[in-house]
C-alpha positions in Angstrom: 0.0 0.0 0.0 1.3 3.3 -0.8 1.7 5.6 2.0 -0.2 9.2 2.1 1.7 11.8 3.0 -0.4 15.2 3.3 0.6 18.4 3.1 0.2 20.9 6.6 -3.4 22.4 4.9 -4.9 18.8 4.7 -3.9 17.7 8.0 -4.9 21.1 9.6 -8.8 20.6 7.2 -9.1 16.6 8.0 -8.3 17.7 12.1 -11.2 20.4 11.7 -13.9 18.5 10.0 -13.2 15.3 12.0 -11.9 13.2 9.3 -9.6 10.5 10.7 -6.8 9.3 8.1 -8.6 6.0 8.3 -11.5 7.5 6.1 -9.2 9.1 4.0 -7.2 5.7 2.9 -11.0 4.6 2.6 -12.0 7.3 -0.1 -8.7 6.9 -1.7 -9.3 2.9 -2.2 -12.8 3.3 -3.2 -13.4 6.0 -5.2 -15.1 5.7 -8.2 -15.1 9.6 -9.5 -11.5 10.9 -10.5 -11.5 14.4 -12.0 -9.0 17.1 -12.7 -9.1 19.7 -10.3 -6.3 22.0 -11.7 -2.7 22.6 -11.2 -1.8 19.2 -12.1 -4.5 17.6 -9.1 -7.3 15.6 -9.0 -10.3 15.0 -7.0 -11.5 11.8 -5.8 -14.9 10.7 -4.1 -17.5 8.0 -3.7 -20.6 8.3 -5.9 -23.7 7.2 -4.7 -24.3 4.3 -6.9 -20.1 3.0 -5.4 -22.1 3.6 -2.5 -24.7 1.2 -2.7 -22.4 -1.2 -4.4 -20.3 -1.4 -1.1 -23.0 -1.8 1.2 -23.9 -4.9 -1.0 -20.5 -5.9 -0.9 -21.3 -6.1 3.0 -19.1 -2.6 4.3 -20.4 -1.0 7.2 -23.2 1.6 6.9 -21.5 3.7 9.3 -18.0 3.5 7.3 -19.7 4.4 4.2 -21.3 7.7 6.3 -17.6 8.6 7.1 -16.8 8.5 3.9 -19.7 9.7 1.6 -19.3 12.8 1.2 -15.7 13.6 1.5 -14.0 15.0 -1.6 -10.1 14.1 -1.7 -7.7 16.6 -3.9 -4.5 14.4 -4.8 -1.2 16.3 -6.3 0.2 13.6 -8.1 3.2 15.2 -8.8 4.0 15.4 -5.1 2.1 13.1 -3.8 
């Protein structure tokens, strides 16, 4: 598994809002929407029909509640 490394800003937004790193691997490994957000970035997230397709697949509600609505922007260039 790759390790994330994220930048002061993220850490400092994920502490605010309450998102643990745990969700974050989550929304990375899921994700089923990857879109260019600029500056050589991309945003990642859960779409509703991954969403139902994962409660299917037998995850959690409550991991999936974490999770939903949480958009991830990814520098690939620096990780």
């Amino acid at each position: 598994m790759t390790r994330i490394v994220c930048s002061r800003h993220a850490t400092v937004s994920a502490q605010q809002r309450g998102i643990r790193p745990a969700v974050i691997e989550f929304v990375l490994q899921h994700a089923d929407i990857d879109l260019e957000a600029g500056d050589g970035c991309r945003a990642y997230r859960i779409s509703d029909k991954a969403t139902v397709e994962l409660l299917k697949n037998g995850i959690a509600i409550s991991e999936l509640d974490r999770a939903r609505n949480i958009v991830l922007i990814v520098c690939e260039d620096s990780g």
